[in-house]
N, C-alpha and C positions, 0 to 999 in steps of 0.2 A: 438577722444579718446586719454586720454594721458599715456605714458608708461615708465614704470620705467627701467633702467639698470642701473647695474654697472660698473663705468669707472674708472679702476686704484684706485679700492677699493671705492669709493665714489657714493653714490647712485644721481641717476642723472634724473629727472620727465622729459620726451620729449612730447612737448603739441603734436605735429604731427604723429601721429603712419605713416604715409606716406611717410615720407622722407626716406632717405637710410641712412646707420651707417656714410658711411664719411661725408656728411653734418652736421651731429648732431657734429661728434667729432670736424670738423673743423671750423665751423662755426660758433653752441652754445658753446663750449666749448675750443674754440683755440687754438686745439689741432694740432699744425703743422709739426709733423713728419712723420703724413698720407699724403700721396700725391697722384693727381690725373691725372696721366698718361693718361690714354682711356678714358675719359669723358662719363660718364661711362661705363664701359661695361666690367669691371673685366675681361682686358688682359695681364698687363703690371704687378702686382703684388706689385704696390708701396701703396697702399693705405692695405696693408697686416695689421692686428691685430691679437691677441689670442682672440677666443672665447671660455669659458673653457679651455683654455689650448692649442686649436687647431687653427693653423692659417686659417685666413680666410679670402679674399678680401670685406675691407669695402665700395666701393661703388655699390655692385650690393646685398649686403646685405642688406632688408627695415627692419628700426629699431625694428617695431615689432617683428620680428624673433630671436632679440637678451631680448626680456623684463625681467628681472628676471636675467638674464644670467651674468658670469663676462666677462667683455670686459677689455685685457689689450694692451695697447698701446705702444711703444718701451717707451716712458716716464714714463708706470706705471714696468716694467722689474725693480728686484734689482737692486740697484743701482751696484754692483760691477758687473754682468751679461751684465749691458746695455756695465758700461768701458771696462769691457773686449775686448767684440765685436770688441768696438771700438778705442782702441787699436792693434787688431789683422788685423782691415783691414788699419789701418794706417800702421803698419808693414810690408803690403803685397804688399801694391798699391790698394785695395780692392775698393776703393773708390775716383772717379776723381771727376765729376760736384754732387754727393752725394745725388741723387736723388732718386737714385731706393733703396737705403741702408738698409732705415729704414726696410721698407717691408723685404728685406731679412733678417737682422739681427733677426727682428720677425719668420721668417719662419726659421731660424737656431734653434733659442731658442724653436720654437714648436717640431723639429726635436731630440733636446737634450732629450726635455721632452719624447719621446719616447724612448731615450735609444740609439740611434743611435750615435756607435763610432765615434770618430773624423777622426780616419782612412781609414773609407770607406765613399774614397769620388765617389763614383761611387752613394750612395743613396743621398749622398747631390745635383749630379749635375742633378740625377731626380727630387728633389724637388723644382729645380728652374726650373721646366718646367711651373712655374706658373708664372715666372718673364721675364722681360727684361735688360736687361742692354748692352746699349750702346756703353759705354765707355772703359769699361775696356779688353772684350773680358773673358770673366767667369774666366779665368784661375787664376787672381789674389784674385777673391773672394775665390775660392774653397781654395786656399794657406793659407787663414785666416779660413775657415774653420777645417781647419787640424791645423793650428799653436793656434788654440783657448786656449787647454790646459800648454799650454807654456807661453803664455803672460797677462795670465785674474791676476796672482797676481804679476807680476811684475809690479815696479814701472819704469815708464817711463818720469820723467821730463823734459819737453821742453826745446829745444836749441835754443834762437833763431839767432843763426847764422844757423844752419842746417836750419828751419824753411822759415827762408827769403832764401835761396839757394833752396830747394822744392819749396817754390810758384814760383819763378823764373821761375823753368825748365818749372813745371805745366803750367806757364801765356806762355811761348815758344810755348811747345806742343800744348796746347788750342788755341792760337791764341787772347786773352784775358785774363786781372789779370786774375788770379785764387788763394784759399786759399789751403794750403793743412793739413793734422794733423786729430786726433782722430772725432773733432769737424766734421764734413766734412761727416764721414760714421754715423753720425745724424743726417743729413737732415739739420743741423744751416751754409748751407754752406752760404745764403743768395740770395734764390731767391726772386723776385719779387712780387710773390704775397704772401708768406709768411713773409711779412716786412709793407701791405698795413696795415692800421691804420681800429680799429675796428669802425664800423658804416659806412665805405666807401659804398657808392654804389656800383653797379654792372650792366658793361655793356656785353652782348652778341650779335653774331649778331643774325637775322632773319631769321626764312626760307622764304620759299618761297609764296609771299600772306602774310606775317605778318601784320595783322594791328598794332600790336606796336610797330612796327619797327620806326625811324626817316625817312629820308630823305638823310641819308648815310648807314641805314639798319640795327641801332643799338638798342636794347630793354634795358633799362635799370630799372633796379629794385633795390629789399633791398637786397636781397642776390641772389646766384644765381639758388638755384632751383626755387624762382617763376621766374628771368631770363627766366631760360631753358624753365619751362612751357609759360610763354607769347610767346617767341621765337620759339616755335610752329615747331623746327627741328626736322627733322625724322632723328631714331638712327642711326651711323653709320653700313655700309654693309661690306661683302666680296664676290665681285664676283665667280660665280664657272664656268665663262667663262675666255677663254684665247684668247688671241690677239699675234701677232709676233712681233717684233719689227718694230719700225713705217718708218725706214728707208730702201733702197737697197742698196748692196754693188757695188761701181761703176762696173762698167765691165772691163776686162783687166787681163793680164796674171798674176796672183801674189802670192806669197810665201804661201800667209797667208790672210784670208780676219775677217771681223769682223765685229757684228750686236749686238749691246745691248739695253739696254732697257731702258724705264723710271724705275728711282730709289728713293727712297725717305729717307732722311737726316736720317729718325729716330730718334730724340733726342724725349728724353720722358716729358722733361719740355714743354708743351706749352706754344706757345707765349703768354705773361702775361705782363701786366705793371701799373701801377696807379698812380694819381696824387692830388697833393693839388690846388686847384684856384689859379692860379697867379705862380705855383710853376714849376718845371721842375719834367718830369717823372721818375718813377724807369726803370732802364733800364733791358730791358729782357733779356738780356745774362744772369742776374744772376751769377754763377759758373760756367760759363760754355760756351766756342764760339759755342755749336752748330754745328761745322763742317762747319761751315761757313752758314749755313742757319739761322741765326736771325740776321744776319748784317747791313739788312736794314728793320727791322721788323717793318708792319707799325700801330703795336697797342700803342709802346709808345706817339706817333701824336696824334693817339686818343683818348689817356686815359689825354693827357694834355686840348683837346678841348671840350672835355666832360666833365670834371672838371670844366673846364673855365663855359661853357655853366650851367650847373645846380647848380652851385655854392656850390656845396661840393666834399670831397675828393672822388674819382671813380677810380675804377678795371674794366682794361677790362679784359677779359678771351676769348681766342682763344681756341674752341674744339678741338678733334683730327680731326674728318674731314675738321676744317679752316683749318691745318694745313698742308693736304695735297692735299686739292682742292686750298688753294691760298698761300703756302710757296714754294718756289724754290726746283726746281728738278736738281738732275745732267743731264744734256742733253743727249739726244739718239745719237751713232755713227754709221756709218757704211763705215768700209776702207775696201781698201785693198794694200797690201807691198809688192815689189818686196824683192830679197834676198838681193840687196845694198841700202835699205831702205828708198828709194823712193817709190812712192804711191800716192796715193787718199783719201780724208778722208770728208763724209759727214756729217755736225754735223748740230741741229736746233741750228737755230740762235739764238744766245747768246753774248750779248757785252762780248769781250775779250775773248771770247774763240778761235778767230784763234790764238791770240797771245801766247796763253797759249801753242798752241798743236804746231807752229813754235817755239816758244823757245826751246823744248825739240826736236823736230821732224822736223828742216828747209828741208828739203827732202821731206815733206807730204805736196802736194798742197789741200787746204782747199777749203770747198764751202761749205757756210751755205745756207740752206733752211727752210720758214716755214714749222712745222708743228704743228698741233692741239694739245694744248693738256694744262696741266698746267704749269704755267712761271719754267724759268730755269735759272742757275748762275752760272756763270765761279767761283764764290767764293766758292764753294764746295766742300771737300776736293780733291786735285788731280784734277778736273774737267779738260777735256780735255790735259793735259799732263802728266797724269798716263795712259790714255789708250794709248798714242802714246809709251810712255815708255815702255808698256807691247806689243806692236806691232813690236817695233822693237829686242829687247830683242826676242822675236817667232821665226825670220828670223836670230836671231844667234842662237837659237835651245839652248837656255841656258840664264837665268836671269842675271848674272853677276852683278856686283855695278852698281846702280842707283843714280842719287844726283838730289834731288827735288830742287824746286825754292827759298825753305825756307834755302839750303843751307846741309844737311844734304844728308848723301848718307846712303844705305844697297845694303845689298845682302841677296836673301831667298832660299833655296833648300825644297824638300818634300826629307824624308829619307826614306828610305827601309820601316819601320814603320809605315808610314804616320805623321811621325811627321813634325811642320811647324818649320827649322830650320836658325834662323836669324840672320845675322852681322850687326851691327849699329853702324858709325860714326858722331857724333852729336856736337864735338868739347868737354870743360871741359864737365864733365858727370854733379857739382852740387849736386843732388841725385838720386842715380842709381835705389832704389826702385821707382822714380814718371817718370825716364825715362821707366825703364824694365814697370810701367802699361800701357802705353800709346802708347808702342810698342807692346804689345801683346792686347791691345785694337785694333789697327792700322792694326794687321793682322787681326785678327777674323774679323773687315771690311771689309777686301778684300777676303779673304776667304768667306765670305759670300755673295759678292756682286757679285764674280765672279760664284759663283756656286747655289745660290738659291734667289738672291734676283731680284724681278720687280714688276712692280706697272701695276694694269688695267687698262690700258686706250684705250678706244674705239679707232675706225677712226675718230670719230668726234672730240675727242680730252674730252670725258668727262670719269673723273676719277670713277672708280666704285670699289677701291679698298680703302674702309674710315675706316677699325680699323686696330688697329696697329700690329694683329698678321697676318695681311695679306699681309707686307712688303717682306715677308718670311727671316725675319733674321734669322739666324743659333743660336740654342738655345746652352743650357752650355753642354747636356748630347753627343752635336753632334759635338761639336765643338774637332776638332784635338789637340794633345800638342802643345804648342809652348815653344820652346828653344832659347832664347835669350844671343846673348854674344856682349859687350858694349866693344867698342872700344876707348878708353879715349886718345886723341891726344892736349889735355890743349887746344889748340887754341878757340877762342872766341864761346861760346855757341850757337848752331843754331836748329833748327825744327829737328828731325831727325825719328819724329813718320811716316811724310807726305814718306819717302824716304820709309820706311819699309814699309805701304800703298803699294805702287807702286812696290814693289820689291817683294809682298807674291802675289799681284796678278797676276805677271807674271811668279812667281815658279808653282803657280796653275795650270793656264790656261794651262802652257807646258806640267805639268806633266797628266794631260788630255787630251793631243795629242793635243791640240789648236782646240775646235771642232768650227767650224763658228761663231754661237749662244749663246751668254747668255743672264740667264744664264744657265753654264753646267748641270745642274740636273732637271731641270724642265723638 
């Protein structure tokens, strides 16, 4: 049966009353400022749209639901409402790899239409209990939420000297170019599969038993819902069991011991890439390094061979659950530190990670072990020389200046208040607004990593923690102030997010008495 809605004022006939609203808008109608975060399972809040007025996540939405109804999309918003927004999160930092944006700008505009002042941002930071965001650490969007009235009719003409000095800091921070600018909190920052060429195939992989799977486990189709359906994958889960961490702490008389857990990257773009026959892939960083987990992502490989092989342009799409049954984990530790900062420190085997935790820690004798579980990567933010940094920083009973590998030092205190209070030296600052988001993204990382986030993974070593609200990141309503003061010393520009990282996770843990275990709240 086929079903009528309205998209951004235009009546739109859907032959499939079965599919869900994001397939329709992104697929039939190329609509690409819905994004599809949780594949789907309406967790992550980027695929957000107004229905009548009211925002709503389009892919757990089936288009039936909406027949008759208006559907507006951040592209059907006034045009001066949509600039404002975006504007206000360029002004803020609001917006780094620009992925979660669209969705929230949409659930701000549903928020306005209700009436709800700019000023209370305590209703906005509940309404983003329906989103994720990664990168920024909420504190910058909430900022553009409150500055909304301020900047929606000013005119802001581009500089671009300012402009190239922002992408700069952003490609630093990120660990990859990055663009930065209004563009950016609309979703046009230029990921990967919003760039693939219409009529591309589509590859997914297979569950378990697929008959349409290849001979490397890929299903390939026109689009990706019949994908999904050949691919015959059961939805992603959330355990409601719990496991400890998969390591012991060695034995021995020591300051301070420590036990974490599997963790997982969180970036909300999955891994995506496509390719023309004969052609070179789009590459899935996109806007964005990922934290170091899409470095060696191996969907571009096969969205070039897959092309090659069927002799048209092809998308592959990695689910949420690929992406954390076969994308890189930060490895599991467990030390313990004497109080002159010698110790023991067990990590799973990981190339390069003894060298990561002796560069910052030569006093920590290492000893990797397998164990079960999903792969792991020394290239993940901090991996293995942020916890050593946070270890030894416990045996002086006080955080002090940390200087990452990238070159960049802080220092973090928790205040009477509980606020997260941060010094950052990063050499020329550039522009302070794309440092200040990415330092206050960098805490709310660590804050969150240190005190609510791990991943399920059995003894055997299999994952049973596959959507993304089950990472347990630290949402915007829970998440502490952070106070950032930027230390501008001219000398040559270096990473100084990765140092603030490493330095809020060790103001944490301390101001928590350093309890063995993370992480602390669970």
């Amino acid at each position: 049966m086929s079903t009528e809605i309205i998209v951004d004022g235009s009546a739109v006939l859907v032959a499939d009353e079965h599919l869900n609203l994001l397939d329709v808008l992104r697929e039939q109608l190329g609509v690409r400022s819905v994004k599809d975060g949780c594949s789907p399972q309406g967790q992550c809040g980027c695929c957000t749209v107004l229905v009548d007025g009211q925002p709503r996540v389009a892919c757990v939405t089936p288009v039936r639901r909406v027949a008759g109804r208006a559907v507006t999309t951040l592209e059907g918003l006034d045009a001066e409402v949509r600039d404002g927004w975006a504007r206000a999160f360029a002004a803020t930092g609001g917006s780094q790899c620009g992925f979660c944006t669209p969705g929230i700008i949409c659930r701000f505009a549903g928020l306005q239409a209700k009436g709800i002042v700019h000023a209370d941002r305590a209703a906005a930071a509940r309404a983003l209990a329906a989103h994720l965001c990664r990168c920024t650490g909420w504190q910058p969007i909430l900022d553009a939420w409150e500055i909304y009235p301020s900047v929606v009719d000013t005119d802001q003409p581009a500089d671009p000297d300012r402009r190239a000095a922002a992408d700069l800091r952003a490609g630093i921070e990120g660990g990859t170019p990055q663009s930065t600018g209004p563009h950016v909190a609309l979703g046009t920052g230029g990921f990967a599969d919003d760039t693939a060429p219409e009529g591309a195939l589509v590859a997914v992989r297979g569950g378990e038993g697929c008959d349409s799977a290849d001979e490397d486990g890929w299903v390939v189709a026109e689009t990706p819902a019949e994908a999904r359906r050949l691919a015959g994958r059961v939805p992603g889960r959330r355990t409601t069991a719990t496991w400890t961490p998969p390591l012991e702490a060695p034995t021995g008389d020591w300051a301070v011991t420590l036990r974490t857990s599997w963790t997982e990257p969180g970036y909300l773009e999955t891994d995506a890439a496509w390719c023309q026959p004969g052609g070179e892939p789009a590459s899935p960083l996109g806007n964005g390094g990922a934290f170091g987990g899409k470095l060696h992502s191996p969907v571009a490989e096969a969205a070039r061979r897959l092309a090659d092989r069927h002799g048209r342009p092809l998308r592959v799409l990695w689910s949420r659950p690929d992406t954390v049954e076969l994308g890189p984990k930060r490895p599991p530790v467990a030390a313990g530190v004497r109080s002159d900062g010698t110790g023991e420190i067990v990590v799973a085997r990981t190339p390069g990670i003894r060298e990561a935790i002796q560069s910052h820690a030569p006093g920590l004798a290492v000893t990797e072990v397998d164990v079960a579980g999903p792969p792991t990567s020394s290239q993940i933010r901090g991996a293995g020389w942020a916890e050593a940094a946070v270890l030894l920083a416990a045996v002086r009973d006080e955080p002090g200046w940390i200087t990452s590998p990238g070159g960049g030092s802080a220092a973090a205190e928790i205040t009477s208040d509980g606020t997260i209070s941060v010094r950052v030296r990063a050499g020329a600052v550039l522009d302070e607004t794309v440092l200040r988001s990415y330092c206050a993204g960098a805490a709310h990382m660590a804050y969150s990593w240190v005190t609510s986030e791990s991943l399920g993974v059995d003894p055997a070593g299999v994952v049973h923690d596959l959507t993304v609200r089950s990472f347990g990141i630290v949402g915007a309503a829970s998440m502490p102030a952070v106070r950032i003061e930027v230390l501008d010393d001219g000398a040559e520009p270096v990473n100084g997010s990765d140092a603030v990282f490493a330095a809020v996770a060790a103001a944490v843990w301390i101001d928590r008495g350093c309890p063995p275990t993370w992480p602390t709240d669970r």
